[in-house]
N, C-alpha and C positions, 0 to 999 in steps of 0.2 A: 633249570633250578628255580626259577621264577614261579612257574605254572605250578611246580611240585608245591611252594610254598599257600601259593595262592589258594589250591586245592587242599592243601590242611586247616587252612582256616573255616572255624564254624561259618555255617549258613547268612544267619542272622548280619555275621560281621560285612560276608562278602556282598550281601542284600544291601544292607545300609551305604558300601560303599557306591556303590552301583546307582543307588538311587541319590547319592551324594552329587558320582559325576553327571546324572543327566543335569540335572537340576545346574550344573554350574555351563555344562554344553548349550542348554537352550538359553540361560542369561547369558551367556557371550555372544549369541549368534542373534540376539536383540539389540535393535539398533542405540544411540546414545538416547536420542530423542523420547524414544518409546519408556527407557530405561528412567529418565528424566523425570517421565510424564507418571509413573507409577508414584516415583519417589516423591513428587508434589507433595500431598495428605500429609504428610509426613513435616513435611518444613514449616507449616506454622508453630507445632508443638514444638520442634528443637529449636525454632527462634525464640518460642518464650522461655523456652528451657535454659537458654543460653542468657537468657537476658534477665533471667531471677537469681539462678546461681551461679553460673560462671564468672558474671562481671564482676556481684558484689566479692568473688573470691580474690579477682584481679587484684580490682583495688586494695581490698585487706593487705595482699602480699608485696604491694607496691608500699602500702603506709608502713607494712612493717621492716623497711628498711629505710624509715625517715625517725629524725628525732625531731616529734611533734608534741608537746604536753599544755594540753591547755593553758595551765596555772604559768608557762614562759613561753610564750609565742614570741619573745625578742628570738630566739636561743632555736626557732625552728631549723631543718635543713636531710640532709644525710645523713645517716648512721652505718649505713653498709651493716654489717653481719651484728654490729653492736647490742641489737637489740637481743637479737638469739643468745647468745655469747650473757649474757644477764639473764635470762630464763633459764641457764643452767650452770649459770657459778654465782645467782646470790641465794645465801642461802633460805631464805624465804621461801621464793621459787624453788629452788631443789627439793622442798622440804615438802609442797605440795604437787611434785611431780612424782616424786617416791610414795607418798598417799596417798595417792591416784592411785599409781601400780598395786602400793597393799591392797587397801581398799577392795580393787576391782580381782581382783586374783582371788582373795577370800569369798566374798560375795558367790561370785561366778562358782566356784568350785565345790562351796559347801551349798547350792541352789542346787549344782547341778548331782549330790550324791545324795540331798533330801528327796529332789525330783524322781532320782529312778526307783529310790524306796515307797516312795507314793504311787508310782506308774506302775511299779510292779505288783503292789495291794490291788490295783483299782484294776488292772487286768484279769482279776482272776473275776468269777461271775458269785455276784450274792445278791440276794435282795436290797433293794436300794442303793443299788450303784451310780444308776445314771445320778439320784440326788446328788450323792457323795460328791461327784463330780463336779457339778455344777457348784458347789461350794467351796471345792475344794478351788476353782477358777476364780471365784468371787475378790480376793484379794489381787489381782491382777489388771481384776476391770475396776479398781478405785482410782481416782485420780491422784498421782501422787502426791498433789501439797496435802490434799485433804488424809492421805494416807499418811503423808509424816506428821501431822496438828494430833492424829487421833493417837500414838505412837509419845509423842511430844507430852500432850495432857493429861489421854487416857488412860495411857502404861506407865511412862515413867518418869510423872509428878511426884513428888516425895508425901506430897501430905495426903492427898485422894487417888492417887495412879493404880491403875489395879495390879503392878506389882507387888507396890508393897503393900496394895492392902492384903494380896492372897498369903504374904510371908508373915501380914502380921496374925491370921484367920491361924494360918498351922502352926506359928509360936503360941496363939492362949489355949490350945489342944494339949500344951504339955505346962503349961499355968506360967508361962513369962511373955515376958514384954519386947517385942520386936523391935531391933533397930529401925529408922527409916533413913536410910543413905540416900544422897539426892545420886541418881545411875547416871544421870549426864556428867554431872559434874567429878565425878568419881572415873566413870570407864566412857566416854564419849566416843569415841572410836570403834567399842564394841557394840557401842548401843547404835549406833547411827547402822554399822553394817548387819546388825540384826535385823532393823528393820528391812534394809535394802533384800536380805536374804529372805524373811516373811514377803516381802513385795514379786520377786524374781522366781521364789519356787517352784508357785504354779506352771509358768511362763516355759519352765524345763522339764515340769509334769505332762505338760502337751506335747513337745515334739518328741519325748522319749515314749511316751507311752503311745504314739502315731506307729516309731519303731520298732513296737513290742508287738505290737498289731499287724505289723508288715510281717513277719515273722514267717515260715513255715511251719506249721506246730506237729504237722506228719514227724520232720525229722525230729523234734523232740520227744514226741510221743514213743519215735524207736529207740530213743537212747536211754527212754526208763523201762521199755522191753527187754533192752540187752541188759540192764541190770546199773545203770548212772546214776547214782545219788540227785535231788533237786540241786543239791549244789556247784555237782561237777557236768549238770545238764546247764546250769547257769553261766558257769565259766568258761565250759570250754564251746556254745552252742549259742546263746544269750549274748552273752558281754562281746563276743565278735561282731555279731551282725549289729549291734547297737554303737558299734564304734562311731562309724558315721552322725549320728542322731546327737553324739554325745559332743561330737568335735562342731556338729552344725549350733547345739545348744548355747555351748561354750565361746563361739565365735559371735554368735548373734547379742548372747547377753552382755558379752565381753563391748561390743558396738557401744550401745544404749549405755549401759552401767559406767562408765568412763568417762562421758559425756555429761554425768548427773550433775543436777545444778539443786534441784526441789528438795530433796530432803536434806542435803548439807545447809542450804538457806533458812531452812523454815526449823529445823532440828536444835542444829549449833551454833548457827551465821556465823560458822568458820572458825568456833574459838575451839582454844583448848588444841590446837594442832590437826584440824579436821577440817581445814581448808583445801579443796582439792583444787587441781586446773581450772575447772570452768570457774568454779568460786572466783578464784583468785585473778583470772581473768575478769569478771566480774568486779571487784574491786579496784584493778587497777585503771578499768575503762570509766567506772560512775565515782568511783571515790577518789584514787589519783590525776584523773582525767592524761594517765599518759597513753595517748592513743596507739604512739607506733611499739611501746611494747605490748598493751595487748592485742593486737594484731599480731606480732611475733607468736605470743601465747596460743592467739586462736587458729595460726597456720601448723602449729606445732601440735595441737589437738586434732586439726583433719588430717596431717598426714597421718598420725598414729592410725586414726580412725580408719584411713582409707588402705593402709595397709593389712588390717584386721578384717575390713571386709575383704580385698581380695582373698584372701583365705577361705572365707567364709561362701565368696562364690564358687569356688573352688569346689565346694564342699560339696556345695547343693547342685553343682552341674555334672560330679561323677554321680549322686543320688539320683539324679534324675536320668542317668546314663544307664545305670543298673536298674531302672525300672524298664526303660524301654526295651534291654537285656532279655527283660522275660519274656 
Protein backbone atom coordinates (compact mmCIF):
# COMPACT_ATOMS: atom_id res chain seq x y z
CA UNK A 1 0.00 0.00 0.00
CA UNK A 2 2.91 1.96 0.74
CA UNK A 3 4.84 1.62 -2.52
CA UNK A 4 1.39 2.08 -4.41
CA UNK A 5 1.11 5.48 -2.60
CA UNK A 6 4.63 6.36 -3.10
CA UNK A 7 4.32 5.60 -6.87
CA UNK A 8 1.32 8.03 -7.43
CA UNK A 9 3.14 10.81 -6.26
CA UNK A 10 4.50 13.26 -8.85
CA UNK A 11 8.18 13.10 -9.79
CA UNK A 12 9.36 16.29 -8.78
CA UNK A 13 7.76 15.56 -5.06
CA UNK A 14 9.50 11.99 -4.84
CA UNK A 15 12.98 13.77 -6.25
CA UNK A 16 12.89 16.39 -3.51
CA UNK A 17 12.20 13.86 -1.02
CA UNK A 18 15.00 11.80 -1.85
CA UNK A 19 17.26 14.52 -2.04
CA UNK A 20 15.85 15.74 1.32
CA UNK A 21 16.89 12.16 2.98
CA UNK A 22 20.40 11.97 1.55
CA UNK A 23 21.21 15.37 2.61
CA UNK A 24 20.00 14.52 6.34
CA UNK A 25 21.81 10.69 5.82
CA UNK A 26 25.17 12.27 5.25
CA UNK A 27 24.84 15.08 8.13
CA UNK A 28 24.18 12.38 10.65
CA UNK A 29 26.85 10.24 9.59
CA UNK A 30 29.25 13.41 10.23
CA UNK A 31 30.92 13.39 13.15
CA UNK A 32 29.95 16.29 16.16
CA UNK A 33 33.21 17.63 15.76
CA UNK A 34 33.32 18.20 12.05
CA UNK A 35 29.52 19.34 12.44
CA UNK A 36 30.88 21.96 14.96
CA UNK A 37 33.57 23.01 12.90
CA UNK A 38 31.13 24.05 9.87
CA UNK A 39 28.80 25.70 12.11
CA UNK A 40 31.78 27.98 13.55
CA UNK A 41 31.30 31.14 10.69
CA UNK A 42 28.17 31.23 11.82
CA UNK A 43 28.56 31.95 15.77
CA UNK A 44 30.01 35.43 15.60
CA UNK A 45 26.92 36.77 13.67
CA UNK A 46 24.27 34.91 16.09
CA UNK A 47 26.42 36.21 19.10
CA UNK A 48 25.97 39.81 17.75
CA UNK A 49 22.57 39.00 16.88
CA UNK A 50 21.83 37.89 20.16
CA UNK A 51 23.45 40.51 21.91
CA UNK A 52 21.55 43.56 19.76
CA UNK A 53 18.27 42.32 19.86
CA UNK A 54 17.53 39.50 22.02
CA UNK A 55 18.78 41.10 25.20
CA UNK A 56 17.63 44.55 24.75
CA UNK A 57 14.06 42.58 24.31
CA UNK A 58 14.90 40.53 27.62
CA UNK A 59 15.19 43.47 29.42
CA UNK A 60 12.21 45.39 28.09
CA UNK A 61 9.94 42.39 29.23
CA UNK A 62 11.64 42.19 32.47
CA UNK A 63 10.84 46.13 33.03
CA UNK A 64 7.61 45.53 31.86
CA UNK A 65 6.56 43.76 34.78
CA UNK A 66 8.17 46.41 37.31
CA UNK A 67 6.37 49.58 38.46
CA UNK A 68 9.25 52.07 37.51
CA UNK A 69 8.29 55.83 36.79
CA UNK A 70 10.77 58.21 36.92
CA UNK A 71 8.90 61.28 38.24
CA UNK A 72 8.47 58.34 41.84
CA UNK A 73 11.23 56.27 42.14
CA UNK A 74 10.19 56.01 46.11
CA UNK A 75 7.13 53.88 44.80
CA UNK A 76 9.59 51.61 42.36
CA UNK A 77 9.14 47.60 42.58
CA UNK A 78 6.79 44.73 40.88
CA UNK A 79 3.93 45.10 39.07
CA UNK A 80 3.27 41.54 37.93
CA UNK A 81 0.73 41.68 34.85
CA UNK A 82 -0.33 45.34 36.08
CA UNK A 83 1.16 46.98 33.52
CA UNK A 84 -0.56 44.90 30.74
CA UNK A 85 -3.87 44.91 32.45
CA UNK A 86 -3.54 49.17 31.96
CA UNK A 87 -2.65 48.89 28.15
CA UNK A 88 -5.94 47.53 27.87
CA UNK A 89 -8.57 48.76 30.32
CA UNK A 90 -7.39 52.58 30.32
CA UNK A 91 -9.20 53.93 28.12
CA UNK A 92 -6.49 56.17 26.48
CA UNK A 93 -4.68 53.19 25.63
CA UNK A 94 -7.62 51.25 24.34
CA UNK A 95 -8.46 54.10 22.43
CA UNK A 96 -5.00 53.94 20.64
CA UNK A 97 -4.75 50.28 20.25
CA UNK A 98 -8.33 50.30 18.42
CA UNK A 99 -6.53 53.19 16.08
CA UNK A 100 -3.82 51.34 15.45
CA UNK A 101 -6.17 48.33 14.19
CA UNK A 102 -8.38 51.00 12.12
CA UNK A 103 -5.67 52.74 10.89
CA UNK A 104 -3.64 49.80 9.62
CA UNK A 105 -6.57 47.70 8.12
CA UNK A 106 -7.76 50.85 5.94
CA UNK A 107 -4.35 51.74 4.85
CA UNK A 108 -3.33 48.25 4.18
CA UNK A 109 -6.54 47.36 2.15
CA UNK A 110 -7.33 50.45 0.20
CA UNK A 111 -2.94 50.25 -0.91
CA UNK A 112 -3.52 46.95 -1.53
CA UNK A 113 -6.91 47.46 -4.09
CA UNK A 114 -5.24 50.96 -5.59
CA UNK A 115 -2.02 48.72 -6.05
CA UNK A 116 -3.43 45.96 -8.25
CA UNK A 117 -5.41 48.70 -10.25
CA UNK A 118 -2.02 50.21 -10.94
CA UNK A 119 -0.18 46.74 -11.60
CA UNK A 120 -2.74 45.74 -13.73
CA UNK A 121 -2.37 49.35 -16.03
CA UNK A 122 1.31 49.08 -15.83
CA UNK A 123 1.29 45.33 -17.05
CA UNK A 124 -0.15 45.91 -20.14
CA UNK A 125 2.75 47.26 -22.85
CA UNK A 126 2.55 50.99 -24.18
CA UNK A 127 5.03 53.44 -24.76
CA UNK A 128 6.50 54.89 -21.75
CA UNK A 129 6.06 52.37 -19.37
CA UNK A 130 9.25 51.72 -17.85
CA UNK A 131 8.93 55.83 -17.14
CA UNK A 132 5.52 55.33 -15.77
CA UNK A 133 6.88 53.04 -13.45
CA UNK A 134 9.60 54.41 -12.17
CA UNK A 135 7.31 57.35 -11.02
CA UNK A 136 4.86 55.68 -10.07
CA UNK A 137 7.75 53.97 -7.34
CA UNK A 138 8.92 57.38 -6.56
CA UNK A 139 6.63 58.02 -3.59
CA UNK A 140 7.79 54.98 -1.81
CA UNK A 141 11.54 55.92 -1.94
CA UNK A 142 10.68 59.43 0.09
CA UNK A 143 11.75 59.34 3.45
CA UNK A 144 8.87 59.34 5.53
CA UNK A 145 9.13 62.54 7.82
CA UNK A 146 10.05 64.48 4.78
CA UNK A 147 6.87 62.59 3.07
CA UNK A 148 4.50 63.60 5.91
CA UNK A 149 6.12 67.70 6.21
CA UNK A 150 5.29 67.83 2.31
CA UNK A 151 1.63 66.26 2.90
CA UNK A 152 1.49 68.36 6.39
CA UNK A 153 2.49 72.03 4.37
CA UNK A 154 2.21 71.15 0.87
CA UNK A 155 -1.43 69.59 0.65
CA UNK A 156 -3.19 70.25 3.58
CA UNK A 157 -2.40 73.92 4.83
CA UNK A 158 -5.49 75.78 4.74
CA UNK A 159 -4.26 78.92 3.45
CA UNK A 160 -1.38 77.89 0.53
CA UNK A 161 -1.85 73.74 0.56
CA UNK A 162 -2.65 72.73 -2.76
CA UNK A 163 -5.75 71.30 -1.77
CA UNK A 164 -7.38 73.98 -1.32
CA UNK A 165 -5.81 75.98 -3.51
CA UNK A 166 -6.95 73.26 -6.45
CA UNK A 167 -10.86 73.47 -4.83
CA UNK A 168 -10.44 77.08 -4.84
CA UNK A 169 -8.98 77.09 -8.93
CA UNK A 170 -12.60 75.06 -9.72
CA UNK A 171 -14.97 77.21 -7.42
CA UNK A 172 -13.88 80.78 -9.60
CA UNK A 173 -14.60 78.53 -12.83
CA UNK A 174 -18.16 78.77 -11.84
CA UNK A 175 -17.67 82.63 -10.31
CA UNK A 176 -17.62 81.84 -6.26
CA UNK A 177 -15.63 81.82 -3.62
CA UNK A 178 -14.14 78.61 -2.00
CA UNK A 179 -14.30 77.61 1.45
CA UNK A 180 -10.92 76.91 3.05
CA UNK A 181 -11.50 74.25 5.73
CA UNK A 182 -8.32 73.51 7.75
CA UNK A 183 -8.44 69.12 6.60
CA UNK A 184 -6.44 68.37 9.65
CA UNK A 185 -8.32 69.90 11.99
CA UNK A 186 -11.60 68.83 10.43
CA UNK A 187 -10.87 64.98 9.29
CA UNK A 188 -7.38 64.13 10.81
CA UNK A 189 -7.77 60.52 10.79
CA UNK A 190 -8.48 60.59 7.12
CA UNK A 191 -6.03 62.71 6.25
CA UNK A 192 -3.18 61.10 8.11
CA UNK A 193 -4.30 57.61 6.44
CA UNK A 194 -4.55 59.17 3.06
CA UNK A 195 -1.22 60.02 3.15
CA UNK A 196 -0.17 56.62 4.67
CA UNK A 197 -2.08 55.03 1.66
CA UNK A 198 -0.24 57.60 -1.12
CA UNK A 199 2.99 56.35 0.84
CA UNK A 200 2.18 52.29 0.77
CA UNK A 201 0.68 52.16 -2.81
CA UNK A 202 3.54 51.84 -4.69
CA UNK A 203 5.03 49.28 -2.17
CA UNK A 204 1.84 46.87 -3.28
CA UNK A 205 2.12 48.01 -6.98
CA UNK A 206 5.62 45.90 -6.93
CA UNK A 207 4.88 42.86 -5.38
CA UNK A 208 1.44 42.48 -7.13
CA UNK A 209 2.54 43.40 -10.38
CA UNK A 210 5.95 40.75 -9.70
CA UNK A 211 2.63 38.42 -9.56
CA UNK A 212 1.06 39.39 -12.68
CA UNK A 213 4.32 38.87 -14.36
CA UNK A 214 4.67 35.45 -12.83
CA UNK A 215 1.57 34.52 -14.56
CA UNK A 216 1.18 32.02 -17.37
CA UNK A 217 -0.33 34.16 -20.15
CA UNK A 218 -0.57 30.84 -22.61
CA UNK A 219 -3.46 29.90 -20.20
CA UNK A 220 -5.09 33.29 -20.58
CA UNK A 221 -4.66 33.65 -23.88
CA UNK A 222 -6.99 30.38 -24.15
CA UNK A 223 -9.55 31.38 -22.15
CA UNK A 224 -10.23 34.56 -24.54
CA UNK A 225 -10.03 31.85 -27.52
CA UNK A 226 -12.74 29.72 -25.83
CA UNK A 227 -14.78 32.91 -25.80
CA UNK A 228 -14.08 34.60 -21.55
CA UNK A 229 -14.75 38.06 -21.22
CA UNK A 230 -11.34 40.26 -19.83
CA UNK A 231 -13.44 40.00 -16.85
CA UNK A 232 -14.33 36.56 -16.21
CA UNK A 233 -10.44 35.86 -17.71
CA UNK A 234 -9.63 38.12 -14.53
CA UNK A 235 -11.63 36.39 -11.97
CA UNK A 236 -11.74 33.36 -12.34
CA UNK A 237 -7.65 33.02 -14.01
CA UNK A 238 -5.93 36.39 -12.55
CA UNK A 239 -7.49 37.07 -8.95
CA UNK A 240 -6.38 33.16 -8.08
CA UNK A 241 -2.94 33.12 -8.84
CA UNK A 242 -2.51 36.69 -7.40
CA UNK A 243 -3.90 35.33 -3.97
CA UNK A 244 -0.52 34.81 -2.72
CA UNK A 245 1.01 38.23 -3.79
CA UNK A 246 -1.98 39.83 -2.39
CA UNK A 247 -1.95 38.04 1.13
CA UNK A 248 2.24 38.49 1.07
CA UNK A 249 1.38 42.44 0.33
CA UNK A 250 -1.08 42.62 3.06
CA UNK A 251 1.15 40.81 5.59
CA UNK A 252 4.14 42.85 4.93
CA UNK A 253 2.42 46.27 4.81
CA UNK A 254 0.37 45.26 7.63
CA UNK A 255 4.38 44.71 9.63
CA UNK A 256 5.58 48.24 8.77
CA UNK A 257 2.26 50.17 8.78
CA UNK A 258 1.48 49.32 12.49
CA UNK A 259 4.54 50.08 13.73
CA UNK A 260 4.39 53.82 12.35
CA UNK A 261 5.64 56.34 14.40
CA UNK A 262 6.79 59.46 11.34
CA UNK A 263 3.79 60.47 10.13
CA UNK A 264 1.46 60.41 13.23
CA UNK A 265 4.57 62.58 14.91
CA UNK A 266 5.36 64.90 12.29
CA UNK A 267 1.39 65.11 10.86
CA UNK A 268 -0.83 65.33 14.16
CA UNK A 269 1.61 64.57 17.31
CA UNK A 270 -1.11 62.57 18.28
CA UNK A 271 -4.03 65.09 18.69
CA UNK A 272 -7.35 64.91 17.84
CA UNK A 273 -7.66 61.00 18.50
CA UNK A 274 -4.74 59.87 16.00
CA UNK A 275 -2.48 58.62 18.69
CA UNK A 276 -1.59 55.22 17.66
CA UNK A 277 0.71 52.49 19.88
CA UNK A 278 3.92 53.49 18.99
CA UNK A 279 2.83 57.24 19.46
CA UNK A 280 1.54 56.61 22.52
CA UNK A 281 4.39 54.50 23.61
CA UNK A 282 6.33 57.19 22.85
CA UNK A 283 4.66 59.52 25.15
CA UNK A 284 4.58 57.57 27.82
CA UNK A 285 8.42 56.73 27.75
CA UNK A 286 9.71 60.64 27.05
CA UNK A 287 6.76 62.57 28.44
CA UNK A 288 5.38 60.36 31.42
CA UNK A 289 8.76 58.78 32.04
CA UNK A 290 6.70 55.63 33.04
CA UNK A 291 9.14 53.09 31.82
CA UNK A 292 7.53 49.64 32.85
CA UNK A 293 4.43 50.64 31.12
CA UNK A 294 5.93 51.43 27.94
CA UNK A 295 7.78 48.55 27.88
CA UNK A 296 4.38 46.64 28.51
CA UNK A 297 3.31 48.79 25.38
CA UNK A 298 6.39 47.88 23.34
CA UNK A 299 6.16 43.88 24.19
CA UNK A 300 2.57 44.29 23.29
CA UNK A 301 3.62 45.76 19.62
CA UNK A 302 6.22 42.98 18.92
CA UNK A 303 4.14 40.15 19.74
CA UNK A 304 1.49 41.68 17.48
CA UNK A 305 4.32 42.23 15.10
CA UNK A 306 5.83 38.89 15.37
CA UNK A 307 2.66 37.18 14.90
CA UNK A 308 1.77 38.91 11.55
CA UNK A 309 5.12 38.06 10.33
CA UNK A 310 4.72 34.47 10.92
CA UNK A 311 2.00 34.60 8.49
CA UNK A 312 3.77 36.53 6.36
CA UNK A 313 6.49 33.82 6.32
CA UNK A 314 4.32 31.55 5.80
CA UNK A 315 3.30 33.10 2.81
CA UNK A 316 6.62 33.62 1.16
CA UNK A 317 7.86 29.87 1.94
CA UNK A 318 4.80 28.20 0.10
CA UNK A 319 5.67 31.09 -2.91
CA UNK A 320 8.86 30.10 -2.90
CA UNK A 321 7.71 26.22 -2.81
CA UNK A 322 5.47 26.66 -5.91
CA UNK A 323 8.45 28.16 -7.68
CA UNK A 324 10.59 25.42 -7.15
CA UNK A 325 7.35 23.31 -8.20
CA UNK A 326 8.02 24.38 -11.73
Amino acid sequence: MTSQLTAAQPAPVQAGRARKGARRSRAGKLPARERWIRRAPLLPGLIFLIIVTQLPFVATLVISFSRWNALSPSHKGWAGFGNYRKVFSDPTLRASVLFTIVMTATVVLVSLLLGLVIAVLLDRAFFGRGIVRTLMIAPFLIVPVAAALLFKHGIYNPSYGLLNGTLNAIWKLFGAHAPQPDWLTAHPKIMLEAELIWQWTPFMMLILLAGLQSRDREVVEAAYVDGASPWQAFRFITLPHMRKYLELGGLLGTIYIVQNFDSVFTITSGGLGTANLPYSIYQTFYSAHDYGLASAQGVVVVVGSLIIATFALRVVSSLFREEVGR
